[in-house]
C-alpha positions in Angstrom: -6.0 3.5 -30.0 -7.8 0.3 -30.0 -10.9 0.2 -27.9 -11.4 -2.5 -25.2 -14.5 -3.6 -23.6 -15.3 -6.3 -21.1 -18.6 -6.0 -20.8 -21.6 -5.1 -22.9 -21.0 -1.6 -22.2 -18.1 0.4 -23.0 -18.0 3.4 -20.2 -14.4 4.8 -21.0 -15.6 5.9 -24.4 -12.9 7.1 -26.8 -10.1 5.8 -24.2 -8.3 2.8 -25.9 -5.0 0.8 -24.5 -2.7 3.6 -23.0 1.0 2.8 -24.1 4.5 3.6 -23.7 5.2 6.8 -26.0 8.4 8.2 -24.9 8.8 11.3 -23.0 8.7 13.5 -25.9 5.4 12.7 -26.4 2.5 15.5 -25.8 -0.4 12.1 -25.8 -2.1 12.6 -22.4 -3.6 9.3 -22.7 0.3 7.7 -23.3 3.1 6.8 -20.7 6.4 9.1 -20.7 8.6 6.7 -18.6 6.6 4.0 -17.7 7.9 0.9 -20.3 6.7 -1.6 -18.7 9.5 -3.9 -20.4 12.0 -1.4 -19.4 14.5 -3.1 -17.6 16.3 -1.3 -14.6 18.9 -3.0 -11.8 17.9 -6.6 -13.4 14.6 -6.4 -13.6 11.4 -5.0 -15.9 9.6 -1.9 -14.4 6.6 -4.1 -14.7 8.3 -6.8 -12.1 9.5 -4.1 -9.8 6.3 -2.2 -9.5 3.4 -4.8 -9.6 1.2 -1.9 -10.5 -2.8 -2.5 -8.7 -5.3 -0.6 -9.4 -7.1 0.2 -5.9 -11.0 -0.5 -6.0 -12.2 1.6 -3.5 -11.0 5.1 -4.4 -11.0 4.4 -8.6 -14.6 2.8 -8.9 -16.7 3.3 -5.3 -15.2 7.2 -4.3 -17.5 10.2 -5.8 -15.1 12.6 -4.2 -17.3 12.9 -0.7 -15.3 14.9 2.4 -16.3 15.7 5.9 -17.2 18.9 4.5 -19.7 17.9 1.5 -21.2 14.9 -0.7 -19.8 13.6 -3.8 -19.3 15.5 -6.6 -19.0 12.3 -9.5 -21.9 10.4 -10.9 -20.7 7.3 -11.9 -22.7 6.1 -15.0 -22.1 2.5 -13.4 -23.6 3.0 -10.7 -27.3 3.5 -11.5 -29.0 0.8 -11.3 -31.1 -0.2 -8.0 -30.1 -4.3 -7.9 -27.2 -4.6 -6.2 -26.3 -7.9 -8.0 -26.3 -6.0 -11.1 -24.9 -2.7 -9.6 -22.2 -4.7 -8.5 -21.5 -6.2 -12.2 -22.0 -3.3 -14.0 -18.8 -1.5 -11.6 -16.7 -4.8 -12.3 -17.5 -4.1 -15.9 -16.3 -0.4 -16.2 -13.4 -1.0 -13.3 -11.9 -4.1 -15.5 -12.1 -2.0 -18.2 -10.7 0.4 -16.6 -7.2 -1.6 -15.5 -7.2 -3.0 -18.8 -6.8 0.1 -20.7 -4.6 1.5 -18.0 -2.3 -1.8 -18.1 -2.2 -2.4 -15.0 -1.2 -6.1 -13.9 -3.2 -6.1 -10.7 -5.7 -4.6 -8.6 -7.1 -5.1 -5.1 -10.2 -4.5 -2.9 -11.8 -4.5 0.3 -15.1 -6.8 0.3 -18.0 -4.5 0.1 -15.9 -2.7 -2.5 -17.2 -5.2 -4.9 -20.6 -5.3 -3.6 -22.7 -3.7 -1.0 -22.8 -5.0 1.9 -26.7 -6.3 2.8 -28.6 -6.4 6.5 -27.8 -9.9 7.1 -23.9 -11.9 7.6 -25.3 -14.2 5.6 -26.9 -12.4 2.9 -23.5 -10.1 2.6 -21.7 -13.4 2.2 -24.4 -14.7 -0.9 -23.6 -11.6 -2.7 -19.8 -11.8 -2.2 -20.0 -15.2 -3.4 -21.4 -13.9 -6.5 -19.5 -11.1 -7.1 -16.5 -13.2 -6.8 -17.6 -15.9 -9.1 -17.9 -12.6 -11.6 -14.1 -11.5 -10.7 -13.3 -14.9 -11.8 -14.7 -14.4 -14.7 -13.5 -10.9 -16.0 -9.7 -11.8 -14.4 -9.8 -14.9 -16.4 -10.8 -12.8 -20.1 -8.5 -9.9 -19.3 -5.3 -11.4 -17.4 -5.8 -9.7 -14.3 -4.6 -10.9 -11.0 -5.3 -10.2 -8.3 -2.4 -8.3 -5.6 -4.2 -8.4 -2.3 -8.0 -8.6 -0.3 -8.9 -7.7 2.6 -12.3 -7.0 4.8 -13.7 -3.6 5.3 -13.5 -4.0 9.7 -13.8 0.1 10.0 -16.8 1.5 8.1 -20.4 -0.5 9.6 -21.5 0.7 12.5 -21.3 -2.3 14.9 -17.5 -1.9 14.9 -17.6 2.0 16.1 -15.8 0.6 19.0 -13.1 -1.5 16.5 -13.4 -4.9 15.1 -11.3 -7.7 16.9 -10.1 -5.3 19.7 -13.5 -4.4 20.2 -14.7 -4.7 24.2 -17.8 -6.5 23.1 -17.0 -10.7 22.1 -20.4 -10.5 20.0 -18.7 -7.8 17.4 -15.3 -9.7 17.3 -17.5 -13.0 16.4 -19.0 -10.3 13.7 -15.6 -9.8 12.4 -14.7 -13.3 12.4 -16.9 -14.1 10.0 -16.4 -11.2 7.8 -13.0 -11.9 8.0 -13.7 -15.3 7.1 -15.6 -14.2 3.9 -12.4 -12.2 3.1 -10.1 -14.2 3.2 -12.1 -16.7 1.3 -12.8 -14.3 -1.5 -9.6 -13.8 -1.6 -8.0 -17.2 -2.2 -11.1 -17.7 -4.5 -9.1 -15.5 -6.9 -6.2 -16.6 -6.5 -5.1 -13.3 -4.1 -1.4 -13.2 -3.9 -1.2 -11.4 -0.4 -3.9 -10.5 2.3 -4.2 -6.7 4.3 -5.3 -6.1 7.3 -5.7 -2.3 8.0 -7.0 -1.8 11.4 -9.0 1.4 10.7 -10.5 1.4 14.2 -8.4 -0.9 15.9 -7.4 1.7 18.8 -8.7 3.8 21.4 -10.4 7.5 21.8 -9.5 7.0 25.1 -7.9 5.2 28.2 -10.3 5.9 30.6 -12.8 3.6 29.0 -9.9 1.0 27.5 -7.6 -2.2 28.5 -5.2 -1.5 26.2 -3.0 -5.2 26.8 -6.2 -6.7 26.7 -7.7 -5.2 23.5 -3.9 -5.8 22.2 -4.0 -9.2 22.9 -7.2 -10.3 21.3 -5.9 -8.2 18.1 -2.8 -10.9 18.2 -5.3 -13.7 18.6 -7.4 -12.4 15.9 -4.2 -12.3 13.7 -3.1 -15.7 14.5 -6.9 -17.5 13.9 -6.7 -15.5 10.3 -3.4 -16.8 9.7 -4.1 -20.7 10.8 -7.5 -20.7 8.3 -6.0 -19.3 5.6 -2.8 -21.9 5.7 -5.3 -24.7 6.0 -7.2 -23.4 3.3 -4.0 -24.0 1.4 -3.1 -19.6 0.8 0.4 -19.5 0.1 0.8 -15.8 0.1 2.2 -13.1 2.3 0.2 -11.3 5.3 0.7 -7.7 5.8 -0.3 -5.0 8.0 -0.8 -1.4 7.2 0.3 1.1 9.9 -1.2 4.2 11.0 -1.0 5.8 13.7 -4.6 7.6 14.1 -8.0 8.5 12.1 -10.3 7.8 12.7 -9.2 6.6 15.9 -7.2 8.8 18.6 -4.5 6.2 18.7 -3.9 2.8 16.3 -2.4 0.1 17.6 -0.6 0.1 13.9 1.1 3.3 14.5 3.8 2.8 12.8 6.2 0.0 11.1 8.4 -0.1 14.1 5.3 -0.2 16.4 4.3 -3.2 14.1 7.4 -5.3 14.3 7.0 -5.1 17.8 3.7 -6.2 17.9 4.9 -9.4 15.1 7.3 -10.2 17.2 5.4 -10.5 20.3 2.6 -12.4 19.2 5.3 -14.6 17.3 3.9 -13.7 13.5 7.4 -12.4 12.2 7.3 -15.9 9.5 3.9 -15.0 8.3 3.4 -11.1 8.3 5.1 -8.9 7.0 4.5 -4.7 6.2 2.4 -2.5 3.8 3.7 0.8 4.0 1.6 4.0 2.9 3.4 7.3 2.1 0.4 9.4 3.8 0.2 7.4 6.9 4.0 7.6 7.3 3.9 11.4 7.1 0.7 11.5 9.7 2.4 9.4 12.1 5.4 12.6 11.8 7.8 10.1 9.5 9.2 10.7 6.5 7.9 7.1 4.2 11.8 7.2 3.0 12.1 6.4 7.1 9.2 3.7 7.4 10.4 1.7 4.5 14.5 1.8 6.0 12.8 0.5 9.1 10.4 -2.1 7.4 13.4 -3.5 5.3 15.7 -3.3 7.6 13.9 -6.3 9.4 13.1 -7.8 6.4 9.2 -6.7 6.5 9.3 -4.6 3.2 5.9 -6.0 1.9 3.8 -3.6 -0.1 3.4 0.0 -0.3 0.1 2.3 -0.9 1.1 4.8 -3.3 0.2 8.0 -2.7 0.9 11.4 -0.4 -0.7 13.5 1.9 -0.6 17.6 1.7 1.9 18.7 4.1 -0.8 21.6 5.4 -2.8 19.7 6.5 -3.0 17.1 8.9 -5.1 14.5 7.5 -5.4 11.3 4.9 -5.2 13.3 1.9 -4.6 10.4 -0.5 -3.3 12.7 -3.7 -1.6 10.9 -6.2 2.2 10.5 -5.9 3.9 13.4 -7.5 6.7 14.7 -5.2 9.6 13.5 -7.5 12.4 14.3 -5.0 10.7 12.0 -2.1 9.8 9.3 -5.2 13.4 9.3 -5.9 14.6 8.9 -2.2 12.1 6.5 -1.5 13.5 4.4 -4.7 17.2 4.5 -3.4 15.8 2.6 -0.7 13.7 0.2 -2.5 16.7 -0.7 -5.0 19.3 -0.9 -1.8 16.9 -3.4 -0.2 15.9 -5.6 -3.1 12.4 -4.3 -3.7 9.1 -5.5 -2.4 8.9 -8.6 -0.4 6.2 -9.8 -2.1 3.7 -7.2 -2.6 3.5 -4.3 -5.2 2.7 -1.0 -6.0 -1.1 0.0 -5.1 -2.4 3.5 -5.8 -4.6 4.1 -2.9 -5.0 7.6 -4.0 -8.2 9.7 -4.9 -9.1 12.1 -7.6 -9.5 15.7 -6.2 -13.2 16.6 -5.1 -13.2 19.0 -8.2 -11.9 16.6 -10.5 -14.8 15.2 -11.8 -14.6 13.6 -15.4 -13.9 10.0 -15.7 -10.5 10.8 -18.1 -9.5 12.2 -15.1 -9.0 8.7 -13.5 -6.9 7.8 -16.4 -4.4 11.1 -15.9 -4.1 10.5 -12.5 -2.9 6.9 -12.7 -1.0 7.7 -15.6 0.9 10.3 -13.7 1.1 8.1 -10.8 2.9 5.1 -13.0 5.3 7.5 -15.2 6.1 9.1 -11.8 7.3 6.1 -10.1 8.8 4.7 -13.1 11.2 8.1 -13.5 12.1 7.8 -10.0 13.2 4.3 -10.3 15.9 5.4 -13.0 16.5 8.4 -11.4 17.5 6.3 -8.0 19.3 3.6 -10.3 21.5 6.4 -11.8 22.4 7.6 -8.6 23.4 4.1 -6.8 24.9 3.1 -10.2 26.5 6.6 -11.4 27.7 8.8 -9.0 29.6 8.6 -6.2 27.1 8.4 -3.4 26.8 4.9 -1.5 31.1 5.3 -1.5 30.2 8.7 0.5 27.8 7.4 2.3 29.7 3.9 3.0 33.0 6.5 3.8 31.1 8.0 7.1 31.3 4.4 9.0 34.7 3.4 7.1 36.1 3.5 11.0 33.7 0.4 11.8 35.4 -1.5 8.8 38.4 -2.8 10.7 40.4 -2.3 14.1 39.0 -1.3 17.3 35.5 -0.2 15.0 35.4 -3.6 13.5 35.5 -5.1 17.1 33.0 -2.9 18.4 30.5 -4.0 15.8 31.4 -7.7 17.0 30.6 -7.4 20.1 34.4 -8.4 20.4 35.0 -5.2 23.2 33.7 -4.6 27.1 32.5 -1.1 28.1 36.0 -1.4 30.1 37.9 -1.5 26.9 35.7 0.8 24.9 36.2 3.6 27.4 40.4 3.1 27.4 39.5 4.3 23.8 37.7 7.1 24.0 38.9 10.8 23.6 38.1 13.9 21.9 38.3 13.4 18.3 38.5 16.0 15.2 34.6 17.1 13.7 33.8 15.3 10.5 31.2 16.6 8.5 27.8 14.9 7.8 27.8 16.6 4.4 23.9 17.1 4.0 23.7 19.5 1.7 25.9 17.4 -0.6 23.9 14.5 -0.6 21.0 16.5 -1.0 22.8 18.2 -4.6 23.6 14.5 -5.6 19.4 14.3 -5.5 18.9 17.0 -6.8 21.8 16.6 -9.7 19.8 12.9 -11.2 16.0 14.3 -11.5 
């Protein structure tokens, strides 16, 4: 394999361009399914997907937990300046997506750059960083899938970021906000996030809910108005969860989210970026949150990854639950993919997992994973008999009385000269679950 550095340091060493092998090939450092010129349901796996490579975990994460520090030393990141720090991490992470082959990658902020004492010293050294990004996207091909501002990590927003109860903080995250969204149309960002890591409440007794609630909405809207006058053209999205760090996010979920959209009148502008872990911490399956997201149209982006079902916080493993892969791709194929967004791997190494190949296996997994799924759900809307099963259990709504119902064309009066005791017809779970079962 060819080697490919972007800088004037090579940090992957011995790692060149990973490629499409087949899956009968034993390279580790090769893709099994993931062709990116593969072309399933109309379209290449490298259009469906819209792989990005996640800054934060892949390039600023050394494997800390509540429990202990870090366990990687990043060979990038040892130098004191943090103008040069910050170069030498665009260096390896660019080299890093380019070998991986990924199309895209995204960030928060002070990913790229730490963040400095002053607003206006943290907005010098984004303005630097970015004119760098520029740079390496322009000599590599790399776009750019999404920003958005870290609101959740410094201090001043322990009490949340535009919901917070104090109008000096929510200035504060105005202007990092600002910064943001500047960076991001900078480089050409197709979308924008907003995850409201602390955008919630420990508790009621100290919290106006509507109030904190409403000045989220009119945060929202001023981000929205700036970025349209600043000439950004992309999608919004929000990224539910439904708590941590926070006892209760106002994000909880994608259904709690179109609400909120639709209240604060942002349904044209907004739409959702889904996470697999969230969905499973807010008690859904992410199968559920993207049917409910598409459903009303809002089926933005997704967060690849997936939590560990013992336990009962943001895991971020790398997606490699086939079955729920495949289940989640029936739906994304039913609804016409991603509105927009793509395919970001916010998912971590494991604390022990402490080479830098390891980065490399982990995405590689990741990308094959998803990429098998795809065909998998592809086979099974195209090849077998399921959607006619599933389309069979409301044939009675297809014409007559059921047709009418749907219509709106009956009273409650006539619906009830209707009803009686009917014969049992089965659901037939376990069948649908063999059809699964019967494609992977």
């Amino acid at each position: 394999m060819s080697n490919i550095v972007l800088g004037d340091k090579e940090y992957f060493k011995g790692i060149g361009q990973v490629k499409f092998e087949g899956k009968e090939s034993d390279n580790p450092f090769a893709f099994k399914y993931y062709d990116e010129n593969k072309v399933v349901a109309g379209k290449t796996l490298k259009e469906h997907f819209k792989f990005a490579v996640a800054y934060w975990h892949s390039f600023c994460g050394t494997g800390g937990d509540p429990f202990g520090p870090g366990t990687r030393v990043f060979p990038w990141a040892t130098n004191s300046d943090p103008y040069q720090a910050a170069k030498d991490k665009m260096d390896a992470g660019f080299e890093f997506i380019t070998k991986i082959g990924a199309p895209y990658f995204c960030f928060h902020d002070f990913d790229l750059i730490d963040e400095a004492d002053t607003m206006a010293e943290s907005q010098k050294r984004l303005d630097f960083i970015t004119d760098y990004a520029k740079e390496k996207m322009a000599e590599s091909g790399v776009k750019l899938l999404w920003g958005t501002a870290n609101l959740f990590s410094n201090e001043q927003y322990m009490n949340g970021a535009s919901t917070n109860p104090d109008f000096k903080v929510v200035a504060r995250a105005g202007a990092q906000l600002k910064g943001a969204l500047d960076a991001t149309i900078k480089l050409d960002g197709e979308n924008y996030v907003f995850w409201g890591g602390r955008e919630g409440y420990m508790s009621l007794l100290n919290t106006n809910m509507k109030r904190e609630i409403d000045h989220l909405g009119q945060f929202l809207t001023m981000a929205r108005d700036y970025a349209r006058g600043q000439g950004f053209k992309g999608n919004f999205f929000i990224e539910p969860k439904p708590a941590e760090p926070t006892k209760h996010q106002y994000d909880f979920d994608a259904a709690t989210v179109i609400g909120f959209l639709r209240e604060y009148n942002l349904m044209d502008d907004f739409k959702i970026n889904l996470e697999v872990n969230h969905a499973t911490l807010a008690n859904h399956t992410m199968q559920h949150e993207m049917e409910v997201a598409a459903s009303a149209g809002l089926l933005g982006s997704m967060d690849a990854n997936r939590g560990d079902y013992q336990n009962g916080w943001d895991t971020d493993q790398f997606p490699t639950n086939l079955n729920e892969l495949a289940e989640m791709m029936m739906i994304f194929l039913e609804h016409g993919g991603l509105q927009g967004g793509g395919i970001n791997f916010d998912a971590k190494l494991r604390r022990n997992s402490t080479d830098l190949d390891d980065l490399f296996h982990a995405h590689i997994g990741g990308m094959d994973n998803f990429a098998r799924s795809l065909m998998i759900a592809d086979d099974i809307l195209t090849k077998s008999n399921y959607s006619k099963l599933k389309a069979d259990r409301y044939a009675s709504f297809d014409s007559g009385d059921g047709k009418s119902f749907e219509e709106g064309k009956l009273t409650l009066e006539q619906l009830a000269k209707l009803g009686d005791n009917t014969q049992l017809t089965s659901g037939k779970q376990e069948m649908f679950e063999n059809i699964i079962n019967n494609y992977i």
